[in-house]
ZAMARGU-4260 file (C-alpha; in steps of 0.2 Angstrom, whole numbers, plus 5000, padded with zeros to 4 digits):
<rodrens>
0) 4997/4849/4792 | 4982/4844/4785 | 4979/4851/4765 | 4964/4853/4759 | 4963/4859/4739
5) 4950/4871/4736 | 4955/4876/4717 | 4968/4874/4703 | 4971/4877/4687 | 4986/4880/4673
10) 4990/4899/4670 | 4996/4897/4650 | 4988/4912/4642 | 4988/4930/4649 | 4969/4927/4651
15) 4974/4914/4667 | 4979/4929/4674 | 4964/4938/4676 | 4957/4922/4682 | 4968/4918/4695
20) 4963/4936/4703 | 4943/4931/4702 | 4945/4915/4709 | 4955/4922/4722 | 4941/4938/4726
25) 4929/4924/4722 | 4936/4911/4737 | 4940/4927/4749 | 4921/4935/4748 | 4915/4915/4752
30) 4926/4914/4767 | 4920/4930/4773 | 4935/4941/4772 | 4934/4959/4774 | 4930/4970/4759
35) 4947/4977/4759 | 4956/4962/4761 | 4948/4951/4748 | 4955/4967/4736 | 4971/4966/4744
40) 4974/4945/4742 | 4967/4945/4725 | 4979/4957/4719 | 4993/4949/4729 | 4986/4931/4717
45) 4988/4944/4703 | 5003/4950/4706 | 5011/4931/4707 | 5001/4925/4694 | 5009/4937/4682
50) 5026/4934/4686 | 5024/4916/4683 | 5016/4917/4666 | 5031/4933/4661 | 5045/4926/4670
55) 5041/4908/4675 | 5036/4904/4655 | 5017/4901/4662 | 5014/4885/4678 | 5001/4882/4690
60) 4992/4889/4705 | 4983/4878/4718 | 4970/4886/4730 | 4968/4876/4749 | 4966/4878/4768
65) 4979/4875/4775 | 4979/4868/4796 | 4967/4868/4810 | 4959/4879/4820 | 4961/4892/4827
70) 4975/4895/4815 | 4970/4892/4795 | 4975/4899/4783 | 4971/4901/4766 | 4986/4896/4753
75) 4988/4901/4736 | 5005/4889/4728 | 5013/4896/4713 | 5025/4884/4702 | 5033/4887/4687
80) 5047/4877/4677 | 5057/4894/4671 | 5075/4897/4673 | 5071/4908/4691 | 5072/4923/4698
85) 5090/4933/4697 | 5094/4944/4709 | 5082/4936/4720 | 5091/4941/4737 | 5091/4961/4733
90) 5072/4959/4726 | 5071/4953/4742 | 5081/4968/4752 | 5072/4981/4741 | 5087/4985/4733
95) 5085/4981/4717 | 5080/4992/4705 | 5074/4986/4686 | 5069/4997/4670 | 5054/4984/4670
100) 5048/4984/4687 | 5052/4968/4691 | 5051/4964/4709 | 5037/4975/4713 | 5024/4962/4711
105) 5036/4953/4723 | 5036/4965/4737 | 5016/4970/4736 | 5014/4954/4737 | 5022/4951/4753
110) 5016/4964/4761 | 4998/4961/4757 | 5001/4943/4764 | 5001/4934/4782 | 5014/4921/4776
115) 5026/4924/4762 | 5038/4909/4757 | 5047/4910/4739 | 5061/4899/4734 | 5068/4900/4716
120) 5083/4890/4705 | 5087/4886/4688 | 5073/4872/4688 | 5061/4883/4691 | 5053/4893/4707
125) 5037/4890/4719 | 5030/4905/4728 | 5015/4903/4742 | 5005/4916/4749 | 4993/4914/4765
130) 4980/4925/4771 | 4974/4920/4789 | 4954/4916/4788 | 4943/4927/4799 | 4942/4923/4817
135) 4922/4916/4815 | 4929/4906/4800 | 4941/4896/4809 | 4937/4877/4808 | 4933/4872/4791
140) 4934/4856/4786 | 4929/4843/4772 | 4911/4846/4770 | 4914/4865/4770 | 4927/4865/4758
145) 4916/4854/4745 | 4903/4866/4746 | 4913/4880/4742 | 4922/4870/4728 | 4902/4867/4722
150) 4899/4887/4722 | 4913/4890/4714 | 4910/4877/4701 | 4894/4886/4697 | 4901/4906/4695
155) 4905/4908/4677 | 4924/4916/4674 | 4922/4935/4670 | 4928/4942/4654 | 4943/4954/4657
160) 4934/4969/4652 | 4921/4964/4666 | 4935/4961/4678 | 4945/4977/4672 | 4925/4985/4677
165) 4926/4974/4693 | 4945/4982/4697 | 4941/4999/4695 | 4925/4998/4707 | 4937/4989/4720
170) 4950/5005/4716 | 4936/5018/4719 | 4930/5010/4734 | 4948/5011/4740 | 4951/5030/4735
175) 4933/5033/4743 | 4938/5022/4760 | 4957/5033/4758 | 4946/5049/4756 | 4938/5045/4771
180) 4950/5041/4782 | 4960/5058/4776 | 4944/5066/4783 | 4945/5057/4799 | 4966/5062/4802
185) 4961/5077/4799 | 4947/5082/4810 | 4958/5070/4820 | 4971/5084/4817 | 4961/5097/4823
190) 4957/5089/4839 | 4974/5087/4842 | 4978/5106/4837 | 4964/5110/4851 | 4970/5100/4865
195) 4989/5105/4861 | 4983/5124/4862 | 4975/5118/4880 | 4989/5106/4883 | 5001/5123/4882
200) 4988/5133/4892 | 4987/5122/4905 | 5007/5123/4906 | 5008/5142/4908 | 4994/5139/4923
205) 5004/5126/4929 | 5019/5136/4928 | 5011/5151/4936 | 5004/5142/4950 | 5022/5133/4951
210) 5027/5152/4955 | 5015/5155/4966 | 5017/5141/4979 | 5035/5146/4974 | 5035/5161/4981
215) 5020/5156/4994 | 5035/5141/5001 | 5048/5156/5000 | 5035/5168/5013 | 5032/5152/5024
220) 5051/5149/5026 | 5054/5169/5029 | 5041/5169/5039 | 5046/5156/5050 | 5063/5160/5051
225) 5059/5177/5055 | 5046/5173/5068 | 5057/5160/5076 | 5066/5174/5087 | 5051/5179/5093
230) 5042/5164/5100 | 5060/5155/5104 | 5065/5171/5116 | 5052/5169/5127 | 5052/5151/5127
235) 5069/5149/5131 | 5068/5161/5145 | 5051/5152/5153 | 5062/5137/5150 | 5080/5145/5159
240) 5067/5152/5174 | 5061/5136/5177 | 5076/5127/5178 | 5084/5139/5192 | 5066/5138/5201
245) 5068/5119/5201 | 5089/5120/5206 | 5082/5131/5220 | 5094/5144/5215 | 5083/5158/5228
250) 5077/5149/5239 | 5067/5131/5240 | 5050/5130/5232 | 5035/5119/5240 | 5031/5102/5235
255) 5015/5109/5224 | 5025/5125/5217 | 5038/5113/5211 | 5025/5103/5202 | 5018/5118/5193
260) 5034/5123/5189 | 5037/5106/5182 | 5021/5107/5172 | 5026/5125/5165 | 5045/5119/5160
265) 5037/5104/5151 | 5026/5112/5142 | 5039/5125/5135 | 5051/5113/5131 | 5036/5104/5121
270) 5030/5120/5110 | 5051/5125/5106 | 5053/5106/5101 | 5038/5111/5089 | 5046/5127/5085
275) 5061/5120/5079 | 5056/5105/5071 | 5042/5118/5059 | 5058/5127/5058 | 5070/5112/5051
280) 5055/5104/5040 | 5054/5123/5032 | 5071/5126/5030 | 5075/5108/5021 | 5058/5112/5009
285) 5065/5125/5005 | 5081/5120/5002 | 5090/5131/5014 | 5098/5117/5027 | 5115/5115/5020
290) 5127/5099/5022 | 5143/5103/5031 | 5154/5086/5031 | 5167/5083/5044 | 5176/5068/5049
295) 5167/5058/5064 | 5173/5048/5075 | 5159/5035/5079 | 5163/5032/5096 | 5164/5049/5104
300) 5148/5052/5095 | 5140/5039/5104 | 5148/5044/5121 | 5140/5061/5117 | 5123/5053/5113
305) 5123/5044/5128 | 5128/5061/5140 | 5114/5071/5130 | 5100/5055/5133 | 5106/5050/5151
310) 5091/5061/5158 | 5079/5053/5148 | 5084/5034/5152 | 5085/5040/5170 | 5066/5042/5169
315) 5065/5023/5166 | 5073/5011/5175 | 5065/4996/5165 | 5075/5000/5151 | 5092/5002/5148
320) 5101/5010/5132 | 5116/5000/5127 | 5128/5008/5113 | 5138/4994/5105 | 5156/4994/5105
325) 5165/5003/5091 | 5168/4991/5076 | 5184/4992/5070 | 5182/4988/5051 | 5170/5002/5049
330) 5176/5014/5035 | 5182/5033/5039 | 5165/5043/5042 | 5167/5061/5033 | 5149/5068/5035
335) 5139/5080/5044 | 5141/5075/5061 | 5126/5087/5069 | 5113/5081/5056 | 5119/5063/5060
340) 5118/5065/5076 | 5098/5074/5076 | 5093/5056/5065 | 5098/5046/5079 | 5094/5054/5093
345) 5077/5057/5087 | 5076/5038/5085 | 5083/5034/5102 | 5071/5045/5110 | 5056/5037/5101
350) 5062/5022/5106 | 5063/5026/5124 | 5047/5035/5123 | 5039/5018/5116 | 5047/5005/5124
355) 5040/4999/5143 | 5055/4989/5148 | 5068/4981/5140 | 5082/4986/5130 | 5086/5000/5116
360) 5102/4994/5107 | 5112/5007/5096 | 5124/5000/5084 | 5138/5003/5067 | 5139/4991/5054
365) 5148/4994/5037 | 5140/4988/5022 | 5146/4985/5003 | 5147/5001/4992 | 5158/5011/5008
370) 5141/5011/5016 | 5137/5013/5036 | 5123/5007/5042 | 5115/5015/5060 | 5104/5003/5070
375) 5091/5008/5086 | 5081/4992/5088 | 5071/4993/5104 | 5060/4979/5113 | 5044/4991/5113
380) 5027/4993/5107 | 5031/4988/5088 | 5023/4995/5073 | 5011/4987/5058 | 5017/4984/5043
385) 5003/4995/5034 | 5009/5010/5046 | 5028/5007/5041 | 5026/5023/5028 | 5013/5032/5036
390) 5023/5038/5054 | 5037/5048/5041 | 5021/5060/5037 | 5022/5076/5043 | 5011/5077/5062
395) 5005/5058/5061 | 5005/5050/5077 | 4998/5031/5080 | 4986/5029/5094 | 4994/5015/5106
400) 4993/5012/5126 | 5009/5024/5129 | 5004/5038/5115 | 4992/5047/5128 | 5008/5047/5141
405) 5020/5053/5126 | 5018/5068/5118 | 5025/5073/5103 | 5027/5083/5088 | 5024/5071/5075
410) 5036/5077/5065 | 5054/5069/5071 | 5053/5057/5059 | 5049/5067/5044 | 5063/5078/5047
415) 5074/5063/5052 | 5070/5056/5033 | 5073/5072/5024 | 5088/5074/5034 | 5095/5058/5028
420) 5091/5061/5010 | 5101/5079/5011 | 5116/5068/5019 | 5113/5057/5003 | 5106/5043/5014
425) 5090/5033/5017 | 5079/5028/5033 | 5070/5012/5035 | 5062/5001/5048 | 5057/4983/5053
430) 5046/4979/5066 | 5034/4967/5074 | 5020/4973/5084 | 5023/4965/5101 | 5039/4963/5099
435) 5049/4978/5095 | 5057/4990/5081 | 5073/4994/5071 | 5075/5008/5063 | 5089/5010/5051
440) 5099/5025/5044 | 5113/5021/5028 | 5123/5032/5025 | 5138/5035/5012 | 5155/5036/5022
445) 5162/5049/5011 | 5151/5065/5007 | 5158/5079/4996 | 5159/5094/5006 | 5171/5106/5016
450) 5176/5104/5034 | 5174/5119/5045 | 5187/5122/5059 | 5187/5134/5072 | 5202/5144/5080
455) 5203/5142/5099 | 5213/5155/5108 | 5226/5154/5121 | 5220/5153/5138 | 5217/5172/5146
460) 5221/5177/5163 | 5213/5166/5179 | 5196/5175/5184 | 5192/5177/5169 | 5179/5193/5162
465) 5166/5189/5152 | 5154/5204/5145 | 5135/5199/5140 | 5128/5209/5124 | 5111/5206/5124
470) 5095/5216/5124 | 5085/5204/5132 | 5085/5206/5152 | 5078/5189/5156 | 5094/5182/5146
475) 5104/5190/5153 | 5098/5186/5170 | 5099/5170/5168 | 5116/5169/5161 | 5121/5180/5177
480) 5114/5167/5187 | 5122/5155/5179 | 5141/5163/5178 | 5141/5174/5190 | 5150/5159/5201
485) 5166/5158/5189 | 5168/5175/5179 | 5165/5192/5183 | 5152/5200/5173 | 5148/5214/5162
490) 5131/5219/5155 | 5125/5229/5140 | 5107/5229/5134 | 5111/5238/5115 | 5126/5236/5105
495) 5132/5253/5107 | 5136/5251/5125 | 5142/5233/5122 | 5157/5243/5112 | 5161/5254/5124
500) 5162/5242/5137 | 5172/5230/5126 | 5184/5245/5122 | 5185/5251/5140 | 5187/5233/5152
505) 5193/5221/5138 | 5185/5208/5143 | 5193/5189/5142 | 5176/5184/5131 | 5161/5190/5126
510) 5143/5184/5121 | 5134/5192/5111 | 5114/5191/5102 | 5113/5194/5085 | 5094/5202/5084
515) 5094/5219/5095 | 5086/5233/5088 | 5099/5249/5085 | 5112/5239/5082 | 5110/5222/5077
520) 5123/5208/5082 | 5132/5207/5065 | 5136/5226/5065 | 5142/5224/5084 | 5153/5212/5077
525) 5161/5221/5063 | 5165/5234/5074 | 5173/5222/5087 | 5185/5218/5072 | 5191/5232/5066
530) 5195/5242/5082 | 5213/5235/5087 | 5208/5236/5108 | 5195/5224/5103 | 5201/5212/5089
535) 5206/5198/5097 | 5192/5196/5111 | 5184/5180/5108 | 5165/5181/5103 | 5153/5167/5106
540) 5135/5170/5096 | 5123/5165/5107 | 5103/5167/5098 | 5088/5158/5093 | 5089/5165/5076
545) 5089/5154/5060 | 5106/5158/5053 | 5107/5157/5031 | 5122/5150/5023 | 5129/5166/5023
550) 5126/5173/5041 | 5138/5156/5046 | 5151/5158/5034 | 5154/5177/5042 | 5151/5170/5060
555) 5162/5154/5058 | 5177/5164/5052 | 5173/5176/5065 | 5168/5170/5081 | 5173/5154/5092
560) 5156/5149/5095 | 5138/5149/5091 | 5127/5142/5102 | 5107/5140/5099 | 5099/5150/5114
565) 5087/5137/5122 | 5084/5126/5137 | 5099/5118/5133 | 5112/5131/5131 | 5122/5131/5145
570) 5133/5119/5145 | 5136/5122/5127 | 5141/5140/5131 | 5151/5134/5147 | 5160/5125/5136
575) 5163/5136/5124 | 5168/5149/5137 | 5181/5137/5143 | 5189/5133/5127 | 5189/5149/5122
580) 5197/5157/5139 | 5205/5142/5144 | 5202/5125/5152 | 5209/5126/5168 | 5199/5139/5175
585) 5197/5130/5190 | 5215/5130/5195 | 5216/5146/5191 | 5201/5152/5201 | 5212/5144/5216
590) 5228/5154/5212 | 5217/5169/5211 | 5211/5168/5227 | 5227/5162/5237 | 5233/5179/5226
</rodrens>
């Protein structure tokens, strides 16, 4: 490190003192230091300068610039030949207290310095302060240094009273510097007074508007769940009606009528997809889709995925849809098997919707962490990576070649997301445009939850009676077209006469709506419980109603069925009417009429 001496001098008398400090201000105000900081490194000079004339028995201090730039430093060395410093390590701490103040200097010299190095024994002790020279002051060297040795050669020393004068005008500069800055926290202060006062208004507005969407989320939810009854009705009788047109159920249509009726059964099956997808979104905003976990078995829920999509693949004979085998170190799957089973088919009918020819492969892994990972890759259209976020928005819908011939909702994938993060999982993709897509769904094995089991009876009598409760004729037309070949059939349009019908055949089953006017479905059902003639008649709830946690609570523990009336009802409620009356109804059928 290159030294370069600017100033010495011996400090014997208690006037050196006083030097030592205008030397310092003198060399500071030459360098350019700020005002405040020349006070603040000649008083650190004085502090030191003191101490070794009371304490050190008077020694010497040398002025220089120390290094090169950017990084000099202006160094003050202090040495005296005293018997050193005791209790130098608590001085140091700030733990030492003395009657005489001693160790003060010490510290307030520290602190007013960049560099603080002190190092004291019996022989004596050497203490150097630095102070870093202003940024535009860096670089000096030898020709600089003389010239500053030169002026300072020239500026007489100042009498103490002249330097006590000097003091007290650097002291009332401070106090008026500390004056203003007082000023300036507190109108600072008072700003910040201001903005907390709109900080907390602008909390109570966002607090009442947080209640108003509230409460605006709560009426789009109630809304929708109260309207769904009314568009799903219709719709799924359009959609039932078409169907036995196109089964020619009363006689055969023409090639055109067909086509129409085609066209009209689409369309339907289009706007109740929409219907319930708004529905589900809804329902999981606001928090009103609960999980209920269950063990599943991974193989007969792909069996059953396959049955439900075979129509779809049937469309396409380019493409075939391969479910992997079971593997047999995946963990136990305790979760909710229909939400599980909506993610992935909603992925596997994208798939096939986007995918020309090829393959769509549907597969289990496990993962670390007692994670199972579900995979749907298909050898379609891909996606872009800057489109990899943007298809889980609600209604978006990339423009491609095969988007104009597949009409969707644009909503499966954002209900498929949220429905993964209720069942504590996640959704993701990867995908090459060109090539094809994977989506992938993780998902805990184990989720917290209860299972819900449901009772079957014992099988009834062959030719079973089965009574319809329903207020709507075109349902109950349609299921009389659609069981009129297996069970005999009894009708009522109200409750009311549903019980006396019930009290007075004792039917085998019966399936019974929930929203009638009068008597709605619920009441029925009470009334079906408590009457002993009645109480053990098995009762499938067949509606298009959005059922809260509690309505399925009462109609789990009370029925052995409920099935949501759409297009796809019936096999669901053949099912169920077999379970619940028996499984051999065919056999029995064949007794009856040999009987």
């Amino acid at each position: 490190m290159t030294d370069r001496t600017v100033f010495s001098m011996q400090i014997k008398v208690e006037h050196d003192i006083v030097l030592s400090r205008q030397r310092a201000r003198q060399i500071a105000a030459a360098l350019d230091f700020e005002t405040s900081d020349q006070t603040g490194f000649a008083t650190a000079v004085s502090e030191i300068a003191r101490n070794t004339y009371q304490y050190g028995k008077g020694g010497r201090v040398e002025f220089s610039i120390l290094g090169e730039s950017p990084r000099q430093l202006l160094s003050v060395v202090f040495r005296d030949e005293g018997q050193g410093i005791p209790h130098l390590q608590e001085i140091m701490d700030g733990t030492y207290e003395s009657p005489s103040g001693m160790g003060l200097g010490i510290l307030g010299a520290r602190r007013l310095s960049d560099e603080f190095e002190l190092t004291s024994s019996e022989n004596g002790t050497i203490v150097r302060i630095g102070k870093y020279l202003p940024p535009h002051k860096q670089g000096i060297g030898v020709p600089e240094i003389l010239k500053l040795v030169d002026a300072l050669a020239t500026q007489a020393p100042q009498t103490p009273f002249e330097e006590i004068q000097r003091q007290n005008q650097d002291l009332l500069r401070a106090l008026n510097e500390l004056q203003a800055r007082q000023e300036e926290l507190a109108r600072v202060n008072r700003e910040l007074e201001d903005t907390n006062r709109g900080v907390v208004a602008l909390y109570a507005e966002l607090d009442e508007r947080a209640g108003y969407l509230q409460r605006a989320s709560e009426l789009k939810t109630r809304f929708l769940s109260n309207m769904t009854h009314e568009f799903r009705t219709p719709l799924n009788s359009i959609i039932s009606l078409c169907r036995l047109l196109l089964e020619h159920v009363d006689g055969d249509l023409t090639a055109e009528q067909e086509k129409q009726v085609k066209y009209i059964q689409k369309s339907a099956e289009s706007l109740s997809e929409l219907v319930n997808d708004l529905l589900d979104l809804a329902k999981v905003e606001a928090g009103k889709i609960s999980v209920h976990p269950e063990a599943v078995d991974i193989q007969n829920l792909f069996s059953t995925l396959r049955g439900m999509l075979r129509p779809l693949v049937a469309t396409n004979e380019s493409v075939q849809l391969i479910f992997e085998e079971h593997r047999t170190d995946l963990p136990t799957l305790y979760t909710d098997s229909s939400k599980l089973s909506q993610i992935l088919r909603n992925f596997i009918s994208n798939a096939l919707k986007y995918t020309e020819k090829g393959e769509i492969r549907v597969r289990a892994e496990p993962k670390a962490n007692n994670v199972v990972v579900f995979a749907v890759s298909d050898t379609g259209i891909g996606i872009a990576k800057e489109h990899h976020e943007r298809i889980f928005e609600e209604f978006m819908q990339l423009d491609s070649k095969l988007q104009k011939r597949t009409k969707g909702t644009g909503l499966g994938l954002s209900l498929s997301r949220r429905l993964a993060t209720l069942l504590g999982g996640s959704i993701y993709l990867e995908s090459t445009p060109g090539v094809g897509s994977t989506f992938f769904l993780e998902l805990p094995a184990q989720h917290l939850g209860a299972v819900q089991e449901v009772a079957i009876p014992e099988p009834a009598q062959a030719r079973p009676k089965v009574l319809i409760i329903d207020d709507d004729e075109i349902a109950r037309y349609v299921l009389r077209t659609e069981l009129t070949h297996e069970y005999i059939l009894l009708e009522a349009s109200n409750g009311s006469d549903g019980l006396t019908l019930a009290r007075q055949h004792r039917p085998d089953a019966i399936i019974l709506d929930l929203m009638m006017p009068g008597m709605p479905g619920a009441e029925v059902l009470r009334n079906l419980g408590e009457d002993p003639k009645t109480a053990n008649i098995p009762v499938i709830i067949i509606t298009s109603k959005s059922l809260s946690e509690t309505e399925l609570t009462f109609l789990k523990r009370t029925t052995v069925a409920i099935i949501k009336k759409d297009g796809n009802a019936r096999e669901a409620l053949l099912a169920s009417l077999r379970a619940a009356i028996g499984s051999d109804i065919d056999a029995r059928l064949k007794e009856a009429s040999h009987g």
